[in-house]
C-alpha positions as CSV (number, residue, x, y, z in Angstrom):
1,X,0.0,0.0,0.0
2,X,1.3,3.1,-1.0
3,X,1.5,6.5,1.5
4,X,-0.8,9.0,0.9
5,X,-0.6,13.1,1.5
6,X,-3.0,13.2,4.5
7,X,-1.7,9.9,6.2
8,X,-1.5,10.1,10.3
9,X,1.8,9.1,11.2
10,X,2.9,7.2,14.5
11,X,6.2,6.5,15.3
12,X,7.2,2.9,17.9
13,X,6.0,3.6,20.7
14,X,2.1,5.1,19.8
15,X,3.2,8.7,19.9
16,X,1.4,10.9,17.0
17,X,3.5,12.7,15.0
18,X,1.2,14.5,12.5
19,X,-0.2,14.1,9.1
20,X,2.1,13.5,5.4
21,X,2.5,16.8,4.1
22,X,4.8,16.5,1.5
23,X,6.3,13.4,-0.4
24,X,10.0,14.0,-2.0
25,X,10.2,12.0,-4.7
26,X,13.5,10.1,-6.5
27,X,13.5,12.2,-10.2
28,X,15.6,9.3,-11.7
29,X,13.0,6.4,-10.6
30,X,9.8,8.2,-9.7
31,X,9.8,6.4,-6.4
32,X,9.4,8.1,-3.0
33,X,12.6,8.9,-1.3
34,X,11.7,11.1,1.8
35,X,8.3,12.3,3.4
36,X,7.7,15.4,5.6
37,X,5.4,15.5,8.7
38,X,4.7,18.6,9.9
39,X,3.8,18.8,13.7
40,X,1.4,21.9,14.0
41,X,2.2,22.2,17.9
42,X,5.8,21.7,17.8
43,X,5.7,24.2,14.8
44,X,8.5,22.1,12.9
45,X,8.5,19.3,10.6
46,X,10.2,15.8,10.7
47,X,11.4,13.5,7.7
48,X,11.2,10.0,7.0
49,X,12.5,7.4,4.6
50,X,10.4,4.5,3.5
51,X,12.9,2.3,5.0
52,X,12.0,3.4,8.7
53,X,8.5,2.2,7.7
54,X,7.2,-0.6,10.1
55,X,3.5,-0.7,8.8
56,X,1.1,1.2,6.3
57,X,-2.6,1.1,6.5
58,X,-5.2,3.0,4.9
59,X,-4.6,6.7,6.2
60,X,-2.0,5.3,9.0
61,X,1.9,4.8,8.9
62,X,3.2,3.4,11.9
63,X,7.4,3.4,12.0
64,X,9.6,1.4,13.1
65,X,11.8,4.1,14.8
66,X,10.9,6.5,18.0
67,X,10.6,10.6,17.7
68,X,13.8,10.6,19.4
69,X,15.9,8.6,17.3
70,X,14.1,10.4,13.9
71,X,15.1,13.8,15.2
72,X,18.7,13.0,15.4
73,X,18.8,11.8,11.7
């Protein structure tokens, strides 16, 4: 299942992050590279690959990686 702008994202342990707000795609293959979730509180965003992707669902993303650990990447 592909991800979709608009997907809720979770990271390991439950925590919401926010919603996909922008998919970075590869130019040479046309597949997704990177994704952006912007967290409206924190007023910041945080990227993903599709590599720290544990599980997609219809409108859910659940990764296989904490907050912590994605902010440091």
């Amino acid at each position: 299942m592909d991800i979709e702008y608009g997907a809720v994202v979770t990271d390991k342990k439950g925590k919401t992050l926010g919603k996909v707000d922008y998919i970075i795609m590869d130019s040479w293959s046309g597949e997704p590279r990177k994704f952006m979730v912007r967290r409206e509180k924190e007023g910041d965003a945080v990227f993903f690959t599709p590599g720290q992707v544990a599980e997609v669902t219809e409108k859910k993303v659940k990764l296989n990686i904490a907050l912590e650990e994605l902010e440091q990447t």
